[in-house]
C-alpha positions as CSV (number, residue, x, y, z in Angstrom):
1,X,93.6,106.1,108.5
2,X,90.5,105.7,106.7
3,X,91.4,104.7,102.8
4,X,89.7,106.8,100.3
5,X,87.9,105.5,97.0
6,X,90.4,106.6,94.1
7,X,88.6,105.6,91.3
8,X,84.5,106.8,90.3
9,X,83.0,103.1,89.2
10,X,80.1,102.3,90.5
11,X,76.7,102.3,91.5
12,X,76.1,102.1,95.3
13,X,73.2,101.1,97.9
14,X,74.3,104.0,100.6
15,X,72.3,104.0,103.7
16,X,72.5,106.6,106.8
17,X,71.2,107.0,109.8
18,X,69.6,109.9,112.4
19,X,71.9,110.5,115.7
20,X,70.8,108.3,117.8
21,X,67.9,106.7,115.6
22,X,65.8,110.0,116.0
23,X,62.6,109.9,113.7
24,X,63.6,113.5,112.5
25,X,61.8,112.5,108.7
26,X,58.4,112.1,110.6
27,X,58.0,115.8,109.7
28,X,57.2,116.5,106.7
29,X,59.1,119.3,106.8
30,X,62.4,118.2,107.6
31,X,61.6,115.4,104.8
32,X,61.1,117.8,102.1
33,X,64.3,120.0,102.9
34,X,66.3,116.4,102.5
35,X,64.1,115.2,99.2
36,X,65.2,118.8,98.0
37,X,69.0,118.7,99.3
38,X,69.5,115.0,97.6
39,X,67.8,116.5,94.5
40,X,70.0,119.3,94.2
41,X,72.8,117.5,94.5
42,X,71.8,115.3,91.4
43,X,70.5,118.3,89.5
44,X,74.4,120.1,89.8
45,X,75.8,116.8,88.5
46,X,77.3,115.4,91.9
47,X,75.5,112.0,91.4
48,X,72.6,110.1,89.2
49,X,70.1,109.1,91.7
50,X,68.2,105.6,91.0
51,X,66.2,105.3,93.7
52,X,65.5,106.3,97.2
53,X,63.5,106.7,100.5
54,X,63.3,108.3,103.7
55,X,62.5,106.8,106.7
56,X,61.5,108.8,109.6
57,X,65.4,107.6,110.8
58,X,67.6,106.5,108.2
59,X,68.1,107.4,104.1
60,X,68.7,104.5,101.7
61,X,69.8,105.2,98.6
62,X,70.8,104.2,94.9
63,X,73.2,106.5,93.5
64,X,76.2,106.4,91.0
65,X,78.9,109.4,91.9
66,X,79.6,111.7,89.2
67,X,83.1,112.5,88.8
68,X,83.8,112.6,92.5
69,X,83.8,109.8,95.3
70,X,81.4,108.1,96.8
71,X,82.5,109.6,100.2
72,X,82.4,113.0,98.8
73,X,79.0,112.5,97.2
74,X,77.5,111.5,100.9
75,X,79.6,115.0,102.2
76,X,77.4,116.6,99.9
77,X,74.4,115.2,101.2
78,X,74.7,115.0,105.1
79,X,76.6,118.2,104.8
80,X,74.5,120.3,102.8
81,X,71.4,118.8,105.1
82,X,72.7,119.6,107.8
83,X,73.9,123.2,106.7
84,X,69.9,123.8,105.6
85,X,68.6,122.4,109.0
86,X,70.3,125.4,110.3
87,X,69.4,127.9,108.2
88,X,65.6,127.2,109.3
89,X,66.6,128.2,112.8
90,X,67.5,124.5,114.2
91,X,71.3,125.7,115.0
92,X,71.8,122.9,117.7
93,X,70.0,120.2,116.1
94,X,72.6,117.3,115.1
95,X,71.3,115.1,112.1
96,X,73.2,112.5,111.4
97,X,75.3,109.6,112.7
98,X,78.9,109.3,111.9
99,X,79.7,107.4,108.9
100,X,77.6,105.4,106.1
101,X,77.2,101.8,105.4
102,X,77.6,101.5,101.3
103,X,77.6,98.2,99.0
104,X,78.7,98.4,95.4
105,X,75.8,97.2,92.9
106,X,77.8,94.3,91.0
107,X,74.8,93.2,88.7
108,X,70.9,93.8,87.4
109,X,70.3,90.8,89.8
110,X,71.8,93.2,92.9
111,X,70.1,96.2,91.3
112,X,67.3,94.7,91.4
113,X,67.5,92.9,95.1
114,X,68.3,96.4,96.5
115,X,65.9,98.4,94.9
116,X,63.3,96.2,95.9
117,X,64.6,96.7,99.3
118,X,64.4,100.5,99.2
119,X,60.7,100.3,97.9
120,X,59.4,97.5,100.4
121,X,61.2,99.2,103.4
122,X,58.5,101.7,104.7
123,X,55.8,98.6,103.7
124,X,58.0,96.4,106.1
125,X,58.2,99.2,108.9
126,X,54.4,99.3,108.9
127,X,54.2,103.0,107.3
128,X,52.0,102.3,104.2
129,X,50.8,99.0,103.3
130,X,51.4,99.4,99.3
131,X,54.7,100.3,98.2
132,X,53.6,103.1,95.9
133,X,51.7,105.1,99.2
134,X,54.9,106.0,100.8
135,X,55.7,109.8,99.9
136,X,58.8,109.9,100.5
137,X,60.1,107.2,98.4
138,X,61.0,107.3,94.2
139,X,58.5,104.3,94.4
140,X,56.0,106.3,94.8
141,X,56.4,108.0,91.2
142,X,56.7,111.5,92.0
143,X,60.2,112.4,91.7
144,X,62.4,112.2,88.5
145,X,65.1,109.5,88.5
146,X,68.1,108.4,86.7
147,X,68.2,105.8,84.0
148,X,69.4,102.2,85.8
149,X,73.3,102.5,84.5
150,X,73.3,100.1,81.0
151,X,75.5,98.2,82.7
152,X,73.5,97.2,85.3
153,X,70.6,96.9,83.2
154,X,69.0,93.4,82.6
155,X,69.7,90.9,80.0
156,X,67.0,89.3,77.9
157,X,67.5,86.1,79.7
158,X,67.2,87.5,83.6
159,X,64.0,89.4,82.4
160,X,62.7,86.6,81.1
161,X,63.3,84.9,85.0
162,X,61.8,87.2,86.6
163,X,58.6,87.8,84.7
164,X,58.2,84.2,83.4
């Protein structure tokens, strides 16, 4: 038995893959209906969403659950993906690989380290070659995004590392 998360604290790097690795997010439709399935999710309160992309096989994301687990949060996501997939006709298409991979953010240091990660991933997969040109990323500036939780928010000192 898998144990479940009894307790909401926390802000997570959640990544997910495609069954079997398949670069489903290559078009642009199927990209939208998950930019606007994650969205909705946020909008109803399920989550804050920090950050984000979408490669054409995997998700990686920055969210903090709202009042529900982290598990449940992701059932809301690959669930409610997959339910719209199927309303647009793709009955038998399967989406998504079993499971997630998550790490708890512990610091504005981690924060940091893994949204860097998420914005320099479709750079390192050789999709754009500036951060900000990848459209289906919040580093490209077009999608609303929650605050960085004050607690993971850096101190005067660790700013002063990184832009000194």
């Amino acid at each position: 038995m898998i144990p479940q998360r009894v307790h909401n604290f926390g802000t997570y790097f959640v990544s997910t893959q495609t069954w079997q690795r398949r670069n489903l997010f290559r078009t642009d439709e199927l990209a939208q209906l998950l930019i606007d399935t994650v969205v909705g999710y946020r909008d109803r309160g399920r989550f804050l969403l920090h950050e984000f992309v979408i490669m054409p096989n995997h998700l990686h994301l920055l969210i903090t659950p709202s009042g529900i687990t982290l598990e449940r949060a992701m059932q809301f996501i690959k669930g409610g993906y997959s339910h719209v997939v199927t309303e647009t006709g793709r009955k038998s298409l399967e989406v998504w690989q079993k499971g997630f991979a998550d790490h708890r953010i512990r610091d504005a240091e981690d924060y940091e380290r893994h949204r860097g990660y998420i914005h320099d991933n479709p750079v390192q997969a050789g999709l754009c070659t500036n951060r900000t040109e990848y459209r289906w990323s919040s580093a490209s500036g077009t999608w609303t995004l929650d605050d960085v939780p004050q607690r993971l928010k850096p101190t005067e000192s660790f700013v002063g590392e990184r832009h000194g």
